[in-house]
N, C-alpha and C positions, 0 to 999 in steps of 0.2 A: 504494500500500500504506500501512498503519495504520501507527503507527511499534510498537504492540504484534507485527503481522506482521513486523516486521524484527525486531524484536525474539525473538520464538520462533525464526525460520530461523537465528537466530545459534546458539540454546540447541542448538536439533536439532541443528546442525550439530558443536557441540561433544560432543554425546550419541553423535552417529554415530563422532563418531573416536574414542569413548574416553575423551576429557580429562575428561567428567563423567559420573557416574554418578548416574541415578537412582533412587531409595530408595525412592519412594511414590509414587504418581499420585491425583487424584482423578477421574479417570474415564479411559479407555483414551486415550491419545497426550498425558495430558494432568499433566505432571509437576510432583508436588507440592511434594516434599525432593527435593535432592541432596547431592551428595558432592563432593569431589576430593580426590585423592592428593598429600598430601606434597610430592611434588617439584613439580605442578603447583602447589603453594601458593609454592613458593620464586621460583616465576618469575614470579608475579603480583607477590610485592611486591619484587620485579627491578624490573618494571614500574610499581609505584605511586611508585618510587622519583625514574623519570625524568620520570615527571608529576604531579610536586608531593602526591600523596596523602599524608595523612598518617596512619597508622594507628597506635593506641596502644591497647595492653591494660594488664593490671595490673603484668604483669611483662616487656614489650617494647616497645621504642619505634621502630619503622620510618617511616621518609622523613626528608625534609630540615628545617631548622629554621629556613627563612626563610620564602619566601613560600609560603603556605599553599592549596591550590584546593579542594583536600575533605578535611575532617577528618571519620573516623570510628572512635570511641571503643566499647571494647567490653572492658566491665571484668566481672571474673570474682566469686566471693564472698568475698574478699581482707578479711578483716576490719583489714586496716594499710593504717588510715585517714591516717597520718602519708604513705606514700608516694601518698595517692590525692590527696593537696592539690599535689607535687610534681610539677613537671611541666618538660620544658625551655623556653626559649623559642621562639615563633614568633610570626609577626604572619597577624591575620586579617583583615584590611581585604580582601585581596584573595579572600575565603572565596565559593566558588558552592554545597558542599554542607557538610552539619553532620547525620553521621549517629548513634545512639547503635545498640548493639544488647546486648541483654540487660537487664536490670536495673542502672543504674550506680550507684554509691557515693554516696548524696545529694549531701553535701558537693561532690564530687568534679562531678557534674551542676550544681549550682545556682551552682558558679563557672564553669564553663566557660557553660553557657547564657548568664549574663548578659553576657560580655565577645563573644559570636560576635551577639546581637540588639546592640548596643549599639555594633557594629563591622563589622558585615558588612553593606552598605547593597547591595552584588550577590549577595544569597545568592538561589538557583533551587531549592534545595533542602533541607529542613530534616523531618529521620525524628527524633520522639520517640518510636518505639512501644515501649512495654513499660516508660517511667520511672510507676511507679505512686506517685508524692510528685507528678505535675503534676498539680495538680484543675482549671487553667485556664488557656486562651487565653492567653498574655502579649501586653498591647496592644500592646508593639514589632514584632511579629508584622506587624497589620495595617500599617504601614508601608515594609514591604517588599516597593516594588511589581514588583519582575521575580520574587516566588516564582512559582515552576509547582506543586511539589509539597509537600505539608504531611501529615506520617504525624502520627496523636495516637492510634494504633490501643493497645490497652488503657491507658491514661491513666484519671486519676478528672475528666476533663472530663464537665461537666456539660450546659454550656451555650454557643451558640457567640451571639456578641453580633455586634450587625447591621454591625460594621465588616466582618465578612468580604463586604460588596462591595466595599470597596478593593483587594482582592485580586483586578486586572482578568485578569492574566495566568493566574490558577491553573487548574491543569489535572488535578489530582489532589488528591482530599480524602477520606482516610481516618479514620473517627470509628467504627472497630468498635468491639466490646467496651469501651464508654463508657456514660455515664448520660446521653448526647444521644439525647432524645426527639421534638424538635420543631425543626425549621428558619426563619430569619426571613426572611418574604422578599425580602430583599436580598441573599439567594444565587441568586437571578433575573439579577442583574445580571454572574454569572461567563460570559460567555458563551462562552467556550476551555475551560469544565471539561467535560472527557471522563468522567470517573471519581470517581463519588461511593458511599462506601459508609459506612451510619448503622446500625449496630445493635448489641442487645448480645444475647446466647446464654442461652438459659434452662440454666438448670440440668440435669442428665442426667437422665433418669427415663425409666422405661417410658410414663407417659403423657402427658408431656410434656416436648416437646425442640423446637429449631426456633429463633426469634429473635423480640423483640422488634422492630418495625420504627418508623420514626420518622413523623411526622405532617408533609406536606410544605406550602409555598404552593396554594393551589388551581391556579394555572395554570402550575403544575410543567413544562406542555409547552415550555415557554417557552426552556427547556435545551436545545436545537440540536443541541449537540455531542455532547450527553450519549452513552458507549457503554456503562456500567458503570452500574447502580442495584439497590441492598443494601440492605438492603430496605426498601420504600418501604408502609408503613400504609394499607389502601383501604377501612380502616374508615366514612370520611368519605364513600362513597357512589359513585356511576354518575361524577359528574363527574369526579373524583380519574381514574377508572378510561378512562374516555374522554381525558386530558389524555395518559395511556401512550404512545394511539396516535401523540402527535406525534412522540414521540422515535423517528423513523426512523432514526435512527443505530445504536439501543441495539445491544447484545451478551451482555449478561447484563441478566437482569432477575429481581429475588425481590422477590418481593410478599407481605405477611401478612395477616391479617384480611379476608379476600375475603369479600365478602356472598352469599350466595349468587345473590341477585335483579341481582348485579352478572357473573353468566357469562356472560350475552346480550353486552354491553357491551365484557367483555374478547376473547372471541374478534374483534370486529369492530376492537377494535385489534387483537391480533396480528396481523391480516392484512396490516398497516401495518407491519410490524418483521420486516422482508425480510433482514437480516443476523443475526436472533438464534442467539443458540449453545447458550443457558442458560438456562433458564427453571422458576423455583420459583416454585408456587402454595401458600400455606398458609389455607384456610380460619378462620372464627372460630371458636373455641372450641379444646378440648382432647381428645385420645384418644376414645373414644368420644363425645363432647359437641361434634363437627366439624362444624359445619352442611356441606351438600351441597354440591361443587364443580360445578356445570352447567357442563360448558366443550362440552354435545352437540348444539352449535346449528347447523343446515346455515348459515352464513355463504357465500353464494358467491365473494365473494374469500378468503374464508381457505381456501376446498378449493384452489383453484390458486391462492395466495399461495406464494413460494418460500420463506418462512419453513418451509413443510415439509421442503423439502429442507436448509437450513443447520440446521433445531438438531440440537446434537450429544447434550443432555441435558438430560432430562425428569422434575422434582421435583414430585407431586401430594401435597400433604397433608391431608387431610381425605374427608369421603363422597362415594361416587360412585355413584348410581344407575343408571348405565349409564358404560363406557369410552369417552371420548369418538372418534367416528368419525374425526377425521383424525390418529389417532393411529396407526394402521396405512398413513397416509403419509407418514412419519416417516424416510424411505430413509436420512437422513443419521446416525440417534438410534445413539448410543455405551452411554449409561448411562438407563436409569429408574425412579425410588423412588415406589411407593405404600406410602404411610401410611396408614392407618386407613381405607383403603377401603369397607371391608366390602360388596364386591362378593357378591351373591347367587350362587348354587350355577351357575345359568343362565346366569351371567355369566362364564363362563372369563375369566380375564384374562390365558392364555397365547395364546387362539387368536388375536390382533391384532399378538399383536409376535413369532409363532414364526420369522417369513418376513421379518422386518426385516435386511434385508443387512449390518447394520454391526452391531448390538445385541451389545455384547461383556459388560454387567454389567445385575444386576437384583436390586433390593432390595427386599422388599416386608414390610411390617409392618401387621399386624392389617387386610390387604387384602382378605381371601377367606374366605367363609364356608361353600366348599364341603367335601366328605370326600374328594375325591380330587384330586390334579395328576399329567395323564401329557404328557411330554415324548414328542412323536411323530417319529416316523422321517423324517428329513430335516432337522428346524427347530433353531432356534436355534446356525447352522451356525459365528459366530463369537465365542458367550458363553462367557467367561473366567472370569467372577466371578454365583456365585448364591447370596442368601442369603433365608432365610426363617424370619422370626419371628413369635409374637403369633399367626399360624394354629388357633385353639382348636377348629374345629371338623375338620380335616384328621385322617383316619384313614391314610390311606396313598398313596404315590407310587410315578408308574412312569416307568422309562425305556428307552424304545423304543430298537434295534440302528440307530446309525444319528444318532441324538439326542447333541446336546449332544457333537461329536466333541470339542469342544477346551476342554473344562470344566477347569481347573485347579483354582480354591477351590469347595469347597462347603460353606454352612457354614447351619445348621440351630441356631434355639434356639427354646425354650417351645413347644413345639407338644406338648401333652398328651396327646392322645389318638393320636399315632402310636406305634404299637408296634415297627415293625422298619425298617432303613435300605429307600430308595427300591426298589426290585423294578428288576433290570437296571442296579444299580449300576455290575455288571462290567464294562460294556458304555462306561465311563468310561475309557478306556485313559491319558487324560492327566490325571487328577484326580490334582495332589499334596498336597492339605491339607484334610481332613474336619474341621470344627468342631460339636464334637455341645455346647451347651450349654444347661443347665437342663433336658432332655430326661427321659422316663419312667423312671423304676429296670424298669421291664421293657425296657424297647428296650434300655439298657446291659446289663442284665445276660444279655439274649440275645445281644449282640455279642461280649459274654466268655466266655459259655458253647458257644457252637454252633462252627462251621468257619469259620475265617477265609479261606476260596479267594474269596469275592463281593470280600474287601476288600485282600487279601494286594498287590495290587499300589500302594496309595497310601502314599508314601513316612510321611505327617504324619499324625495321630489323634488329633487332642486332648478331650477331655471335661471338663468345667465344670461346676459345682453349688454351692451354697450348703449348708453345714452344718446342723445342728438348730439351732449358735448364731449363725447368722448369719454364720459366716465361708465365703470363697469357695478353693472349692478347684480346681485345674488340675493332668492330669495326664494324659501320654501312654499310647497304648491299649499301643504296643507296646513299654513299657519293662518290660513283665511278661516 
């Protein structure tokens, strides 16, 4: 086993008793936020107490004050700056981890940083995410040769300078939501990194969202170990894209800027990436301006490649002239997002995944340009979560007796031309949260106006709109 799999059995494990509580998932079994209780927090730093942890907020100071094993600091918006300088004593020579969490007090960061690089010659582990005053690497950094792990995840790093091959041991490199663009290649030479992820998050918008992705060495294959790649640029062509295939290891893989002339290419590595779980495609361009994703190429190892049976979830963003075929042998798929599909009328994009045994969530935006979606009797027997936006040409939905037993959210915006909720809504007996936003002033106002028996049973009803000035309004159906 992965030590990420010992890792999750511990989480589940703790999920199962109770001790934590899940808050968020990003796709079904797969837990985003948590929580713990109070007392469960008393007995951890019980615990951090008798192994040397040191943990320090603004207004708390827990563990011991000699020899130090992991210090992690997590200071609040405390504008007394005089107590963010103060601190007791401890010694950090014998420091393995050095973690920050939240936004720390500069000052307060920029002395601690320098005394833990400057003193901690066994540090394994070193999380700066979220100090937005780092704009760079500090070169004491690359001198620490038993790091494993290196978080710089929203930092204003810009650039990662070619010492990071000194860094033989590293096994984890986290450079999201940074101004790192381009890798040098003497991150060839990591040959223990499992987990690389480079990008930064475009801005929200209807027609464009998605990531930046970073411009790699050409013989990027060269990463062995690699199980995590976020996303990796294939702007650079068929080679870039063929180099995929080596990483037999991967496990998540997000890709941007796919050429289209590059689908032939990519399927024939995926058929090489027998463990994948996650897999995002984002085509070149923007919202309607998406050149075509061809992923419909009979590749004969990738039809019986097991990679169909492990992924668990499946991100297409950009055009699709046809659904690609082995998508509907997908037995293992959890979650999948088309974007900007614009699948033609002829092209149902329910009929492939209605019969997918695991299929529990399904996103799709500006995917189908047909007038109708009906949910038919018997299929999509364990979807949880369905959402549907950017649908311009969709006049009306049905759902068959029988359909969607275990539908909890459904959640519905901009689709203009629908006039009234789904046809056999009723027939939703576990749907507890209706999201109607940006929807027609006829659809709402028929909902207000007529009988509420179709809907009387879903606990949630929320409706969303944009004012004449531009402000957004949210308000429940049944607080009238």
């Amino acid at each position: 086993m992965s030590i990420e799999d010992v890792a999750w059995g511990y989480l589940s494990e703790l999920v199962n008793r109770s001790l934590i509580q899940v808050t968020s998932v990003f796709y079904e079994a797969s837990p985003y936020t948590c929580r713990i209780h109070d007392l469960l927090r008393e007995v951890i730093v019980l615990k951090s107490r008798e192994q040397n942890i040191y943990y320090w907020t603004t207004n708390d100071v827990v563990g011991p004050s000699d020899k130090v094993r992991r210090l992690v600091v997590h200071s609040s918006s405390s504008n007394n700056t005089q107590h963010h300088q103060q601190r007791p004593n401890y010694c950090v020579d014998h420091l393995r981890s050095f973690v920050t969490v939240g936004s720390t007090n500069p000052l307060l960061y920029k002395m601690l940083l320098s005394e833990v690089l400057g003193s901690s010659k066994l540090l394994k582990v070193l999380d700066l995410g979220g100090q937005e005053t780092q704009e760079e690497i500090p070169n004491e950094i690359f001198k620490m040769f038993h790091l494993k792990h290196l978080d710089l995840y929203r930092t204003r790093v810009e650039r990662v300078p070619k010492a990071i091959g000194k860094l033989q041991h590293l096994e984890y490199l986290n450079l999201g939501n940074t101004g790192v663009r381009e890798l040098p290649m003497e991150i060839l030479k990591l040959q223990k990194l499992r987990y690389l992820r480079v990008y930064q998050q475009v801005d929200s918008s209807d027609d464009d969202y998605g990531s930046h992705g970073f411009k790699a060495p050409l013989n990027m294959g060269g990463l062995l170990a690699l199980e995590v790649l976020d996303c990796i640029d294939a702007s650079s062509g068929s080679t870039m894209v063929k180099e995929i295939g080596k990483l037999t290891q991967l496990r998540e893989l997000y890709i941007t800027k796919l050429r289209s002339e590059d689908g032939k290419e990519l399927c024939s590595s995926l058929a090489n990436l027998t463990s994948l779980r996650e897999l995002s495609v984002d085509s070149i361009g923007k919202g309607d301006d998406h050149e075509i994703i061809d992923l419909n190429h009979h590749h004969p190892s990738l039809s019986s490649s097991s990679f169909l049976q492990s992924l668990r979830m499946l991100i297409l963003c950009g055009r699709l002239e046809k659904k690609p075929q082995w998508v509907a042998g997908l037995h293992g798929l959890v979650r999948i997002d088309l974007d900007w599909s614009r699948l033609r009328s002829e092209e149902d994009p329910l009929e492939s995944l209605q019969y997918l045994p695991n299929l529990g969530e399904i996103n799709f935006c500006g995917s189908y340009q047909g007038e109708g979606l009906c949910f038919k009797a018997g299929g999509f027997l364990k979807l949880k979560r369905l959402e549907l936006k950017r649908l311009e040409g969709l006049r009306w939905m049905g759902v068959e007796e029988g359909a969607l037993p275990r539908l909890q959210k459904l959640s519905l915006r901009q689709l203009p031309l629908l006039e009234e909720l789904p046809m056999g809504i009723q027939h939703l007996s576990q749907l507890q949260e209706l999201t109607l936003y940006e929807m027609s002033s006829e659809m709402i106002e028929k909902e207000e106006s007529e009988d509420y028996t179709r809907i009387a049973h879903i606990p949630e009803i929320r409706i969303g709109y944009y004012t004449d000035d531009g402000e957004w309004r949210e308000r429940q159906l049944w607080e009238e």
